[in-house]
C-alpha positions, 0 to 999 in steps of 0.5 A: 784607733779603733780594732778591728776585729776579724770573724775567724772559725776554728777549722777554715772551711767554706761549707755554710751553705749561701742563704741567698737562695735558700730559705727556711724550709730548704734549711729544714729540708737539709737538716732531715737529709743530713740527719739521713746522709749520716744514719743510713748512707756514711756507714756503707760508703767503703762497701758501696764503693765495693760492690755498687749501692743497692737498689734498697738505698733508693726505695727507702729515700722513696719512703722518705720523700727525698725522690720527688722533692721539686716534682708536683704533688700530683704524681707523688712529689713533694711539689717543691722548688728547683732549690730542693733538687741543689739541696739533695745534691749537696747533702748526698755528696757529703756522704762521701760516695761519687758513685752513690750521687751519680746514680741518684742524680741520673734518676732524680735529674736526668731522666725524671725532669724530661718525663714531667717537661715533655711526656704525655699524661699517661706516660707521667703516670706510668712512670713518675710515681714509681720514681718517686716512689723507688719503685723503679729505678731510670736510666737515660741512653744518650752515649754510644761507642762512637758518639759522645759529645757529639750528640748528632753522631748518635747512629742508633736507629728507631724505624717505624713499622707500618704495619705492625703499628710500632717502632723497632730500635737497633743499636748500643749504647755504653756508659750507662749508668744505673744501666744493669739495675733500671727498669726503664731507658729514656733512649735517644735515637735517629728517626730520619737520618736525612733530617738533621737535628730534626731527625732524633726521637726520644723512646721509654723503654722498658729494659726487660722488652725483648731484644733490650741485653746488658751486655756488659758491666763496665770497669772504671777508674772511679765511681764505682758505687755505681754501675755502668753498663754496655747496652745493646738494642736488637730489633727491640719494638715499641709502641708509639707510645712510648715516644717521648712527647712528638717524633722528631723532636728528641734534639731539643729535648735532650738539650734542655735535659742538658742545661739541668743536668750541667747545673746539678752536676755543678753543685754535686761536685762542689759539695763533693770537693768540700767534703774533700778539702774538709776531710783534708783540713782534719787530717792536717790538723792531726797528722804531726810533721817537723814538730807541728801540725802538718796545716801549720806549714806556709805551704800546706796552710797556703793551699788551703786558702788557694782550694778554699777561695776556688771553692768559694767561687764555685758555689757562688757561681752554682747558687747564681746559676741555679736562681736564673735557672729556676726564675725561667731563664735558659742562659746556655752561656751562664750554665757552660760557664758553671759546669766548666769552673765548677768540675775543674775547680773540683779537680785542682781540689782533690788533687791537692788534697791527695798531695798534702795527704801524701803517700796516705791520699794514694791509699784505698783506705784514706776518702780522699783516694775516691774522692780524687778517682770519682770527681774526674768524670765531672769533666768529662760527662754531660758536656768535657770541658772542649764542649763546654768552652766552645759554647761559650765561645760560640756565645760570643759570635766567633 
């Protein structure tokens, strides 16, 4: 009879990227951020996690060209694909740093992306290049202290004042992230409180505008190489503009901003729970227990395969959703579906990883204690799991 011989690798990992999406260039493109990731960003995760990243960090991937990467070269990207946004988020998770990929991510996904869909010319120009640049630095206000999830609940008022040709904003928003270092907030707020969805509008404000106050730095369980902030609006005026595209319309608008941010948060989180389960596999293969390598044990060798086929899903389902994403499709379910499996797969991952360290996952001084603290977020922001699953059974009529 013929052998059969099968493929194996040294250390079982499932980190080679899919090339389904991927071609050359994004390849090319990976290769310069990892060569980046691993000069610049590696060797201050512990201080980072510390003391939060500092804003230098972003203007010197501004230098690079790491800002801008599917923005048109018009305002000062790189005019790639949707591809190279998936590209960015994997290699900065591989730094290590929850933090760090979460305040980058607000900045590059969140914000920018509904500046160039929705904002007017002048305000691309004013804004964009900075971005891309490093210049500034964005952050997007959606949450307060009581709206979440729910979106409409949102109760920060924008009200027009006639007279003085302007809108004055007064309200709070908390969990802000890149809230105490950002130059502008893409603030959600109620233009009219009696015309439902219809009734929200989206502002760029500028953070150092009379009345905007951080009023406080926030404490969290994990991510701490970013910041997060308490933010407060007293009578802050704006000109009109500063409305983001047409009053009226910030729902949709966020909605869309949404979809992006669920997808890149998917492949973020992926990576980042790569990074965990790779961290993990070289720690079992030195740590000696019983005579053997502690990955030589069934039930240690068992939960590797367990957290690498998960894995395995994960991505794919990422790299599927991002192709539809990116060929023009808006597919609500599909997204809900990846941002759901993606962030609790990422959480069963580290939690394993952390037990088979052991006393050790529970240590400051071991990665995988951040990892374990930082992947925890992803299912609770741009959408908790309650919201996720409702949509998509939503999507089935019921």
């Amino acid at each position: 009879m013929e052998t059969i011989r099968m493929a194996t690798t040294e250390h079982p990992s499932a980190a080679a990227p899919s090339r389904s999406i991927f071609s050359e260039d994004h390849e090319a493109l990976r290769e310069s951020i990892r060569s980046f990731v691993d000069k610049e960003i590696v060797p201050h995760v512990q201080e980072w996690d510390d003391t939060t990243f500092p804003d230098s960090i972003v203007k010197r991937m501004g230098d690079l060209g790491f800002l801008g990467l599917s923005i048109p070269e018009e305002y000062g990207g790189q005019g790639g694909d949707y591809f190279t946004n998936i590209v960015l988020a994997e290699e900065i998770a591989r730094a290590g740093s929850g933090g760090f990929l979460m305040g980058l991510s607000v900045h590059t996904d969140m914000v920018m992306p509904p500046l160039l869909e929705f904002g007017t010319e002048e305000q691309k120009q004013q804004y964009i290049p900075a971005g891309v640049a490093g210049d500034e630095i964005f952050c997007l206000g959606i949450t307060e202290p009581d709206a979440g999830s729910d979106v409409a609940a949102i109760k920060t008022r924008a009200v027009r004042d006639d007279a003085a040709g302007e809108w004055v904003i007064n309200g709070s928003k908390t969990y802000i992230t890149n809230g105490t270092r950002a130059s502008m907030c893409m603030l959600v707020t109620k233009t009219d409180p009696d015309a439902g969805y219809g009734g929200f509008t989206i502002f760029l404000v500028p953070m150092d505008a009379p009345g905007v106050l951080v009023e406080q730095k926030l404490e969290k369980m994990g991510m701490h190489a970013s910041d997060t902030a308490l933010l407060a609006f007293q009578d802050v005026r704006v000109p009109d503009s500063a409305v983001l595209g047409t009053v009226g319309k910030g729902f949709q608008q966020i909605m869309w901003e949404l979809q992006a941010e669920r997808t890149i948060a998917a492949a973020g989180v992926t990576a980042y729970a790569q990074y965990g389960f790779d961290k993990t596999v070289e720690y079992a293969t030195e740590r000696k227990t019983f005579g053997r390598a502690l990955g030589q044990h069934q039930a240690i060798r068992h939960k590797f395969a367990q957290m690498a086929t998960e894995l395995e899903a994960a991505r794919e389902l990422v790299y599927a959703t991002a192709a539809s994403y990116a060929s023009g499709e808006y597919d609500v379910r599909k997204i809900s579906m990846c941002k759901l499996f993606a962030t609790q797969v990422a959480d069963r991952v580290a939690d394993q990883c952390v037990q088979i360290h052991g006393g050790a996952g529970y240590m400051k001084e071991y990665d995988i204690s951040r990892v374990y603290r930082d992947v925890r977020l992803y299912r609770i922001g741009a959408g908790a799991d309650e919201i996720m699953l409702d949509v998509i059974g939503k999507s089935y009529g019921f």
